[in-house]
N, C-alpha and C positions, 0 to 999 in steps of 0.2 A: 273856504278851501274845499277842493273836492277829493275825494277819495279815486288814488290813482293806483292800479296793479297790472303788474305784465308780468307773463308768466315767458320761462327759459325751460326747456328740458335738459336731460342730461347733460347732452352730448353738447348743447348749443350754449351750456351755459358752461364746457369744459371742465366739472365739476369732478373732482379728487377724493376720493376718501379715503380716509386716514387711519391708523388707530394708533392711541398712544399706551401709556400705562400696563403693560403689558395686556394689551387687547381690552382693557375694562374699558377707554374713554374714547370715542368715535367723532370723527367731524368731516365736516363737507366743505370743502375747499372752491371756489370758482366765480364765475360772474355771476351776480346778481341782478344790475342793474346796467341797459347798455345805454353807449351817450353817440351824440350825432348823427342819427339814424333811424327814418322813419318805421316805427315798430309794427307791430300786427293788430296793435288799437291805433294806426292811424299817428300818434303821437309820438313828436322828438323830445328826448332831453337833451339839451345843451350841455358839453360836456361840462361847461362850468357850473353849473346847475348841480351837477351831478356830484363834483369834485368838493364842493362846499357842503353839501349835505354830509358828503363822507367826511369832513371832516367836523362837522359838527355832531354828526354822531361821537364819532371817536372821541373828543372832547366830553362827550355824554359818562360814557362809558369809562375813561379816568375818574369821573367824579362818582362814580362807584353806580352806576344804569346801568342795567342788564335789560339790555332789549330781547325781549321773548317772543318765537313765532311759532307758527301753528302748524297742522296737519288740515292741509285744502285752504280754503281760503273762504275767511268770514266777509258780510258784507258791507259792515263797520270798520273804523279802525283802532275800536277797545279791542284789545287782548282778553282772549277766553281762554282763563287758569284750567278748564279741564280739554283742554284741546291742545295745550305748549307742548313740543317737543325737541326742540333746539332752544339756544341761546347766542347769539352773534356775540362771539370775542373782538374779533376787529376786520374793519374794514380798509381799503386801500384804492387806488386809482394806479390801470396800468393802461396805458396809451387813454384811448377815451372812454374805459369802462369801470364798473364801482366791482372790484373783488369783496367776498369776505370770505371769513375763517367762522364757518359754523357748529359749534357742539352738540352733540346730540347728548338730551337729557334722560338721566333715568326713570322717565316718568310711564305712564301707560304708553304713549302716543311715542315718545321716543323708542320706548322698545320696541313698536310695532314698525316703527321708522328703522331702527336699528337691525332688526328681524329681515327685513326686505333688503336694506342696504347688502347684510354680509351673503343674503342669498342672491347678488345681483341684478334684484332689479335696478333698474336705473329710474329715481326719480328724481324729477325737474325741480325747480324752485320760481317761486312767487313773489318780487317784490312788494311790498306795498308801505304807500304814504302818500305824503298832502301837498297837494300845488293846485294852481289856475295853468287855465289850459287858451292858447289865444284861437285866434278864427282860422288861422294857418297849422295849428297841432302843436304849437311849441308852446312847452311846459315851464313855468316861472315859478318862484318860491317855492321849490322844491322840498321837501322835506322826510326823509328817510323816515318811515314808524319803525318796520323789521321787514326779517325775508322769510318766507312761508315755506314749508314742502307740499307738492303735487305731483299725486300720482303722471298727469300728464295734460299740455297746456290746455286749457277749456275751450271747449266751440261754442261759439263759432269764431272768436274774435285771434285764438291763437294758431288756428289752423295754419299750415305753413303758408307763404301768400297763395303760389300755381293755383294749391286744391281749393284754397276758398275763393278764388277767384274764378275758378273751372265751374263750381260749386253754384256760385250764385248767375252763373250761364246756362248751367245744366239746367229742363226742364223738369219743373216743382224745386228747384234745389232753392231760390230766392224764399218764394211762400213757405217752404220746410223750416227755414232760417229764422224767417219772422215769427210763425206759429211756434216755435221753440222758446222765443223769450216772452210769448203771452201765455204760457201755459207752465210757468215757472212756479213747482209747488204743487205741482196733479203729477204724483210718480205715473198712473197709468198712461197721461196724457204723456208724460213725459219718453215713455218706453217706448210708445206708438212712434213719435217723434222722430226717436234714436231710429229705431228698425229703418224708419226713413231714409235719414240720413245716409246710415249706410249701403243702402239701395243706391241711393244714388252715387257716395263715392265707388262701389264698386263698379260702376258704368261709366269712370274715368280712368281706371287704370288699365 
């Protein structure tokens, strides 16, 4: 099984927050994961793919699972106890897409998650979990681990498609791309990188 995640931002993942308890208990409301539609990695989930995983989650979590997710996104799919700041209460399927009902924990990370949430920022969410992936991008034995929070979707892969596709036409913007994911773990290398980058999206707007 390979480790598969796709990152949603706010706005794309129509994501709601809530608060109950008289303002003590926070949750994020929206899609998490989409079905029948080639995503920004390339890869479809088939909606029934999608619809069984939710329901096997759900099934998880009556028998008393508390799937927990993170702040950004690990490159495993263990759970890191000093990184959780939600908990998925439950999931749903509305037309072709996996909704859930997210709570935000009172933990470090949730506060920090919490802290951004009430001063609006808007951040995205991450799915992540385990399937095979075939030669055409469609995704089989799906399997939900949890959904993650992100600041905002990752480059190069969730770039919106125009830019990354302008991107990898723009001259140096293909090499900038590639040098990016071999220099994964050099911050300096990595900053150079960024300044790149955005050199060159600002020579496409």
């Amino acid at each position: 099984m390979n480790l598969l995640s796709e990152n949603l931002s706010f706005d794309k993942a129509k994501m709601v927050v809530e608060s109950a308890n008289e303002g003590k208990d926070l949750y994020m409301k929206g899609i998490c994961i989409q079905g029948g539609v080639r995503n920004a990695n390339q890869r479809v989930y088939p909606v029934n793919e999608i619809s069984r995983a939710v329901t096997t989650l759900n099934e998880q979590i009556a028998e008393g699972y508390s799937p927990l997710g993170e702040v950004d996104h690990p490159e495993g799919l263990n759970i890191n106890l000093d990184r959780v700041c939600l908990m998925i209460q439950s999931m749903w399927m509305d037309g072709p897409n996996g909704y859930g009902k997210l709570k935000v924990l009172p933990t470090p990370m949730g506060q920090l998650v919490k802290t951004m949430l009430e001063a609006g920022v808007k951040l995205g969410v991450s799915s992540r979990g385990s399937g095979e992936v075939d030669a055409q991008g469609n995704v089989n034995g799906f399997e939900i681990i949890t959904v993650d929070v992100v600041a905002q979707p990752s480059a190069p892969g969730a770039y919106p498609t125009p830019i990354y596709e302008q991107m990898m036409n723009e001259r140096g913007g293909y090499k900038a791309i590639l040098t990016s994911k071999e220099v994964q773990g050099d911050k300096q290398a990595q900053k150079y990188i960024a300044e790149s980058l955005l050199n060159i999206i600002s020579r496409l707007q």
